[in-house]
VOGU-3710 file (C-alpha; in Angstrom, 3 decimals, decimal comma):
1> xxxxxxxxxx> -39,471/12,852/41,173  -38,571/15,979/38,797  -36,732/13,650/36,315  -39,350/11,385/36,621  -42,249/14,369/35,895  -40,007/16,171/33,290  -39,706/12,823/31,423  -42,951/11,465/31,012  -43,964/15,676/29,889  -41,059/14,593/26,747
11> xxxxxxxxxx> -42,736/11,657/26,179  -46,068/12,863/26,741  -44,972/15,955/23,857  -43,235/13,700/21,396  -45,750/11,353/21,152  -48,070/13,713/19,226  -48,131/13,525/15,508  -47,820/16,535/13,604  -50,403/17,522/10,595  -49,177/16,658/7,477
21> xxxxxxxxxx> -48,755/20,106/5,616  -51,452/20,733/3,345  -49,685/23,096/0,124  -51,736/23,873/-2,906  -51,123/22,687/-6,466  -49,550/24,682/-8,520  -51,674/26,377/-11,900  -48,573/26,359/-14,461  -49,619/25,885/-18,044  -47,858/23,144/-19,822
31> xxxxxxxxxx> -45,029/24,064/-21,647  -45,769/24,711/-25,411  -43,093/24,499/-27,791  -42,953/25,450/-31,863  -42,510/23,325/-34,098  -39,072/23,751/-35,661  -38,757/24,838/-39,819  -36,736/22,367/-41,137  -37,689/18,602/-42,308  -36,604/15,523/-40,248
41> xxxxxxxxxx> -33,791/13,907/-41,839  -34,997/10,457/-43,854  -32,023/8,089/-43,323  -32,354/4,541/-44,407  -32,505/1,752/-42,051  -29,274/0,305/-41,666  -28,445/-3,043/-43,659  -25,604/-4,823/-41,836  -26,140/-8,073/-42,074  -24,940/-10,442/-39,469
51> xxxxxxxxxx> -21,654/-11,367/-39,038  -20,669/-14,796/-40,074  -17,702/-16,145/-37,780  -15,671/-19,365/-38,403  -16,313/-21,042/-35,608  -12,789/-21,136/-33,301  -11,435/-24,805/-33,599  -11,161/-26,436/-29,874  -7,878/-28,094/-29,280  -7,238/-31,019/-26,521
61> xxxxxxxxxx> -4,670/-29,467/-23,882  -1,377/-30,046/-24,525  0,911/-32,138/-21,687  3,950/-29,850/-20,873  6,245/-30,370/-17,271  9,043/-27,738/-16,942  10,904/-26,304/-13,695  13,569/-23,733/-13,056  15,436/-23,276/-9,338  17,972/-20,147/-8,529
71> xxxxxxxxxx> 20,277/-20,428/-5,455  22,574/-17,408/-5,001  23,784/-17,390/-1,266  25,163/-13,964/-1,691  22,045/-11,963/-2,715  20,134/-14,159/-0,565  17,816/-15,680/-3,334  16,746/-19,019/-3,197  13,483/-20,042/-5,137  12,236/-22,356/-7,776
81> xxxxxxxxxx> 8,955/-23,291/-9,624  8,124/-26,942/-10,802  5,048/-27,473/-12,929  3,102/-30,216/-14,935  -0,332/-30,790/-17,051  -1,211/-33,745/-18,483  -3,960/-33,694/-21,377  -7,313/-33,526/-19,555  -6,319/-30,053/-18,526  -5,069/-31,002/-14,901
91> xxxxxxxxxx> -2,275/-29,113/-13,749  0,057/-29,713/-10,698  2,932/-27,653/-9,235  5,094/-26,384/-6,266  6,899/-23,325/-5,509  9,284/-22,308/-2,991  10,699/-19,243/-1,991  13,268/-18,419/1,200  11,041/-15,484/3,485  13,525/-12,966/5,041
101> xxxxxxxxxx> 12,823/-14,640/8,509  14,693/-17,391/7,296  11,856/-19,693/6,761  10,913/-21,163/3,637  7,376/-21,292/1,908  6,267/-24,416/-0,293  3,467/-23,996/-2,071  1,778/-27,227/-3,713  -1,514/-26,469/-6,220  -3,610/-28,056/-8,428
111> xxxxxxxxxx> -5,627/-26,392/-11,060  -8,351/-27,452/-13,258  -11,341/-26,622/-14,977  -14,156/-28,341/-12,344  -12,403/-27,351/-8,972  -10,415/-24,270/-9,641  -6,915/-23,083/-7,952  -6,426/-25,237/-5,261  -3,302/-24,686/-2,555  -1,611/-25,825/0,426
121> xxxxxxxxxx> 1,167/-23,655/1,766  3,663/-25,072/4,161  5,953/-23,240/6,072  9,903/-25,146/6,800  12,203/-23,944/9,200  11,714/-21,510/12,275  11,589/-17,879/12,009  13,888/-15,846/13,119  14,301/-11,803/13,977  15,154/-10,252/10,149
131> xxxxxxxxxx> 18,898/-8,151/11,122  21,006/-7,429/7,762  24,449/-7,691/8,853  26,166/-4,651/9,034  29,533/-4,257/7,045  31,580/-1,032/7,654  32,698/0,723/4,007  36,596/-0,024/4,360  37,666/2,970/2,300  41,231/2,957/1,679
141> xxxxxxxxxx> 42,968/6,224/2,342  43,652/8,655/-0,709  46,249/8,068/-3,494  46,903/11,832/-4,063  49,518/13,685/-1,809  49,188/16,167/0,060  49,167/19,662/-1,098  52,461/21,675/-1,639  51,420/24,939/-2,339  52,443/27,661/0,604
151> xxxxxxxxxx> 50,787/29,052/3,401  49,348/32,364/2,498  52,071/35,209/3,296  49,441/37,856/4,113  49,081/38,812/8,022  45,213/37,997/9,546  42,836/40,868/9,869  42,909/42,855/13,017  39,174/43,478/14,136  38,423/46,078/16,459
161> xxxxxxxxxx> 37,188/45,117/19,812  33,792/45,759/20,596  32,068/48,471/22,554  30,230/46,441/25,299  31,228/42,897/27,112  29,357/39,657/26,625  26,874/38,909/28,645  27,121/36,915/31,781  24,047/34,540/32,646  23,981/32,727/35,305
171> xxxxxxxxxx> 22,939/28,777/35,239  19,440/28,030/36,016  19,157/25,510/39,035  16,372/23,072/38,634  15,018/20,623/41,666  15,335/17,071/41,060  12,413/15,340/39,810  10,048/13,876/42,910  9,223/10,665/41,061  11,942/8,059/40,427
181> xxxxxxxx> 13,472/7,630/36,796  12,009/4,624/35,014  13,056/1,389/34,841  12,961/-0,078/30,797  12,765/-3,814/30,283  14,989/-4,888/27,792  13,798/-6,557/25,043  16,522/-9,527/24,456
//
């Protein structure tokens, strides 16, 4: 009943508008400034007169077809690019390129002036988890010998013992844990 009281009072208290303040203008005078002592410069109207441009010649699009491929099993490249226009401006191609999952990615477009960039991408092959294989450095052992020069004939410093004995701390002893360890699932 108090929430219910307590509310409607906030309603009751917020629906009340509050007067618009009411300031007075201010009286400032308008700014007045001199006039300044020196003539306005008389330039002349500029007389460019409109440039005359050849008009750029259109040409007809020129047929081309070219394509390139790279295979390199060791570096792991394998892509290539085949493309061709005829002479309305219509251009087809495909790409490929080998993903590091293993999969490859065709791409087949067509291009033109109406409908644009236009491409279907295809995926072949399944992917797989990406793992470099791992090759140990096999570094051959050195070429130089060994060194020949003398031990050094000098005895080792004596140090003086010291004043006071280590310290002797004993090892804490901790209560096993109430809870069991956990259990990880593995992940092959």
């Amino acid at each position: 009943m108090k929430v219910f009281v307590l509310s409607a009072l906030i309603v009751v208290v917020a629906s009340q508008g509050y007067p618009k303040p009411q300031y007075p203008t201010p009286a400032y005078p308008a700014p007045a400034y001199p006039t300044p002592a020196y003539k306005a410069p008389a330039y002349p109207a500029p007389a460019y007169s409109s440039p005359a441009y050849a008009k750029t010649q259109e040409y007809a699009p020129m047929p081309y077809s070219f394509n390139w491929a790279v295979k390199d099993d060791p570096s792991y490249n394998d892509y290539a690019h085949q493309e061709t226009a005829d002479d309305k401006g219509y251009v087809t191609g495909s790409y490929r390129t080998l993903l590091p999952d293993g999969r490859t990615q065709i791409v087949n477009y067509k291009a033109d002036d109406y409908t644009g960039y236009v491409a279907d991408v295809k995926y072949d092959g399944e992917a797989k988890e990406y793992k470099p294989a791992y090759k140990p450095a096999g570094y051959p052992s050195p070429a130089y010998p060994s060194p020949s020069y003398p031990s050094p004939a000098y005895p080792s410093p004596a140090y003086p013992s010291t004043a006071y004995s280590a310290p002797k701390y004993q090892n804490p002893s901790y209560p096993s844990p109430a809870y069991p360890s956990p259990k990880y699932p593995t992940k092959y």
